[in-house]
C-alpha positions as CSV (number, residue, x, y, z in Angstrom):
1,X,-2.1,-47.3,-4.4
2,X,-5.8,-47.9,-4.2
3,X,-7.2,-47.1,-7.7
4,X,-11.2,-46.7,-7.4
5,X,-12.2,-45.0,-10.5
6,X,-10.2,-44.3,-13.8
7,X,-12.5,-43.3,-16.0
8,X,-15.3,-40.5,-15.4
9,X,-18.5,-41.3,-14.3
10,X,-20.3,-40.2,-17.4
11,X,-18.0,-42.0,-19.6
12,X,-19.7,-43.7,-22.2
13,X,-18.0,-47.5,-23.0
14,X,-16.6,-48.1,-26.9
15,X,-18.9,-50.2,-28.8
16,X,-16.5,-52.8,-29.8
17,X,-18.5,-55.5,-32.1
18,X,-21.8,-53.3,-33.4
19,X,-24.6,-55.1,-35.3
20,X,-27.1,-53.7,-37.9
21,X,-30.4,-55.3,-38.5
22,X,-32.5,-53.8,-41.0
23,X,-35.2,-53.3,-38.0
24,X,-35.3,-52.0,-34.2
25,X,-36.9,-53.9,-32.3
26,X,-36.7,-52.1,-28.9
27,X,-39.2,-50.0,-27.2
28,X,-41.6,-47.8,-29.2
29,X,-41.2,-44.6,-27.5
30,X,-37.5,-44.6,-28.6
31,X,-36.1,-42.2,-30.7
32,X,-34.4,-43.5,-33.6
33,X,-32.4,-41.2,-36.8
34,X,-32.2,-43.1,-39.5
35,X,-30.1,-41.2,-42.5
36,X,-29.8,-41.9,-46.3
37,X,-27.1,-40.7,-48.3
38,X,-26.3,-39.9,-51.8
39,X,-22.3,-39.8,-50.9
40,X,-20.1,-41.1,-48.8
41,X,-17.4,-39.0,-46.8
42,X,-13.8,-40.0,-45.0
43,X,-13.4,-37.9,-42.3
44,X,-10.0,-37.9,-40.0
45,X,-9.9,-36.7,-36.5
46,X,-6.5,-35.3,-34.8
47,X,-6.4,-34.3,-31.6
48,X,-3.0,-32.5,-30.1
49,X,-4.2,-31.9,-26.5
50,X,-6.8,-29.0,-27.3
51,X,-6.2,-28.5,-30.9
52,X,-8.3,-30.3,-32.9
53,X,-8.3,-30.2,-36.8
54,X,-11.6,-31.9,-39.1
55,X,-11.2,-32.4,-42.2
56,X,-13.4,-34.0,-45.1
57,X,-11.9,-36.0,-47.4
């Protein structure tokens, strides 16, 4: 078996060890969100091949 590609070309890599700094210091022309909140949420994600169920906790 000659395995070339498992994953789909557009598939985007997990972000496994993320760091927050309190500023960006990339290019200026980038566009950043930047969100404040007033509550916190838990949210849980199922997926049973096609049927998905979101829920806020």
């Amino acid at each position: 078996m000659n395995v070339r590609q498992v994953i789909p070309r557009d598939a985007i890599p997990s972000v496994d060890d993320p760091t927050f700094t309190e500023t960006y210091d990339g290019p200026d022309d980038d566009e950043v969100i930047s969100l404040t909140v007033d509550r916190l949420f838990a949210f849980a994600w199922r997926d049973d091949h096609g049927t998905d169920a979101f829920y806020v906790g």
